[in-house]
PLY file of the C-alpha trace (Angstrom):
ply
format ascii 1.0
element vertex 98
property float x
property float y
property float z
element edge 97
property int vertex1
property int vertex2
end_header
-2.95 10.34 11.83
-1.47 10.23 8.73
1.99 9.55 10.05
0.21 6.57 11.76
-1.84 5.50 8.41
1.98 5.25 6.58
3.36 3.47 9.25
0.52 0.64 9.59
0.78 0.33 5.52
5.04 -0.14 5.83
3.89 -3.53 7.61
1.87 -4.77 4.39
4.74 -6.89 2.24
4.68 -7.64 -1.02
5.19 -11.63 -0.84
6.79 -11.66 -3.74
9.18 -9.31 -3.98
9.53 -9.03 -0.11
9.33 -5.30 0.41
6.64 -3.06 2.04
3.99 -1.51 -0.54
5.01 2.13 0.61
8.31 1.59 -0.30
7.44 -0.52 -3.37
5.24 3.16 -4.27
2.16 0.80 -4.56
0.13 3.45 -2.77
-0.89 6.55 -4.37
-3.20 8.06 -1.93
-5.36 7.87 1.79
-7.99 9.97 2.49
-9.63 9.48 5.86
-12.82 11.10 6.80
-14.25 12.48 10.18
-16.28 9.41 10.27
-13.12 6.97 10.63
-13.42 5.95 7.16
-10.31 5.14 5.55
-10.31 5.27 1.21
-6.52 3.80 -0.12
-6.07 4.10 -3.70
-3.21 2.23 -4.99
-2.30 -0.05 -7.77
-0.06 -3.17 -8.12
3.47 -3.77 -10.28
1.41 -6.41 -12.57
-2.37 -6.19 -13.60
-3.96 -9.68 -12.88
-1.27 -10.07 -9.63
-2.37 -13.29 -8.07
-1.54 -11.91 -4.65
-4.24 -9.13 -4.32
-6.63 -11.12 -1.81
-3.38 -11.26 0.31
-2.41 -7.21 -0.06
-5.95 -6.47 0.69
-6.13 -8.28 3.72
-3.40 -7.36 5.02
-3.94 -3.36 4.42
-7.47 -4.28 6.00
-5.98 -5.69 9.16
-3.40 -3.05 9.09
-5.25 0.55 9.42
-8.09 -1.18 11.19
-6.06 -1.66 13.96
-5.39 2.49 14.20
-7.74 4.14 17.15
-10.23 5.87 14.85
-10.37 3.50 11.51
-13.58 1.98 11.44
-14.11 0.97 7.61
-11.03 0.75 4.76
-12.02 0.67 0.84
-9.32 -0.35 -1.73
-9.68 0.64 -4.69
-6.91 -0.45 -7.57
-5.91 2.11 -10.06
-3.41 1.59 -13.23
-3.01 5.10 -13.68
-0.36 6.44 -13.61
1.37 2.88 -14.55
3.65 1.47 -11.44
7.06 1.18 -12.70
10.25 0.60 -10.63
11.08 4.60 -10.97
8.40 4.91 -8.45
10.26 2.99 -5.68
12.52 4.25 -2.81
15.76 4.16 -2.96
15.99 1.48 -0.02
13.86 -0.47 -2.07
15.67 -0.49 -5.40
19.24 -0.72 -3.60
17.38 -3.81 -1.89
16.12 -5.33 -4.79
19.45 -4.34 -6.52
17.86 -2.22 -8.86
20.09 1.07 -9.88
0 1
1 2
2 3
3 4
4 5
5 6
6 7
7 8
8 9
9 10
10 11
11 12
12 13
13 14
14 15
15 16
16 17
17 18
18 19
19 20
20 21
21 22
22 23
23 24
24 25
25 26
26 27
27 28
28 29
29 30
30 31
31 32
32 33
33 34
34 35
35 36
36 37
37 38
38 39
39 40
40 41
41 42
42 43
43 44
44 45
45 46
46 47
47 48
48 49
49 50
50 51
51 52
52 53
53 54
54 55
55 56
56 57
57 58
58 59
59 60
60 61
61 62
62 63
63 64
64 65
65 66
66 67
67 68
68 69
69 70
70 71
71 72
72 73
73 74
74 75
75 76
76 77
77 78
78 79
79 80
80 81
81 82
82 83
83 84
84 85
85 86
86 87
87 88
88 89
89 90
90 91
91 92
92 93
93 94
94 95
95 96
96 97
C-alpha cells in the first residue's frame, strides 16, 4: 500500500516549480490506519505559499482514488525546515540545482 500511497503523491506537482512533491521532499510522512484513513504530514518550500488550496486538493484527489483510502488529513509542518538539500537528485539536476 505504501508503494501505491508514493506513487499516487508523484502525480501531485508543484505548479510552480513543476516537479512532483515526493521528489521536491515536500512529504515527510503517511501513516494509514486499518480504517482507510490516510494522515500526510508534509510542509511546503515557502511558509504563506499561495498554492496550498491547489497541493491539497490535489493530494486529496490523489490517495482517495487508492482501493482502501476513505478519509486524507494534511497537516503542514515547518519542522525540520524544507530546503533544496532535501530534494532528489532528478529534481535538482531538473531544476539545475547542483
Amino acid at each position: 500500500m505504501k508503494q501505491a500511497i508514493v506513487k499516487a503523491l508523484e502525480t501531485v506537482i508543484d505548479p510552480e516549480l513543476g516537479i512532483d512533491i515526493i521528489n521536491l521532499g515536500l512529504i515527510y510522512g503517511v501513516d494509514l490506519d486499518e480504517t482507510g484513513h490516510c494522515d500526510v504530514e508534509m510542509t511546503l518550500t515557502t511558509m504563506g505559499c499561495p498554492l496550498t488550496d491547489m497541493l491539497d486538493d490535489g493530494i486529496h484527489q490523489a490517495l482517495l482514488a487508492i482501493d482502501g483510502i476513505t478519509s486524507v488529513d494534511i497537516h503542514l509542518v515547518w519542522y525540520p525546515q524544507w530546503g533544496p538539500e532535501r530534494m532528489s537528485r532528478e529534481a535538482r539536476m531538473a531544476l539545475g540545482i547542483h
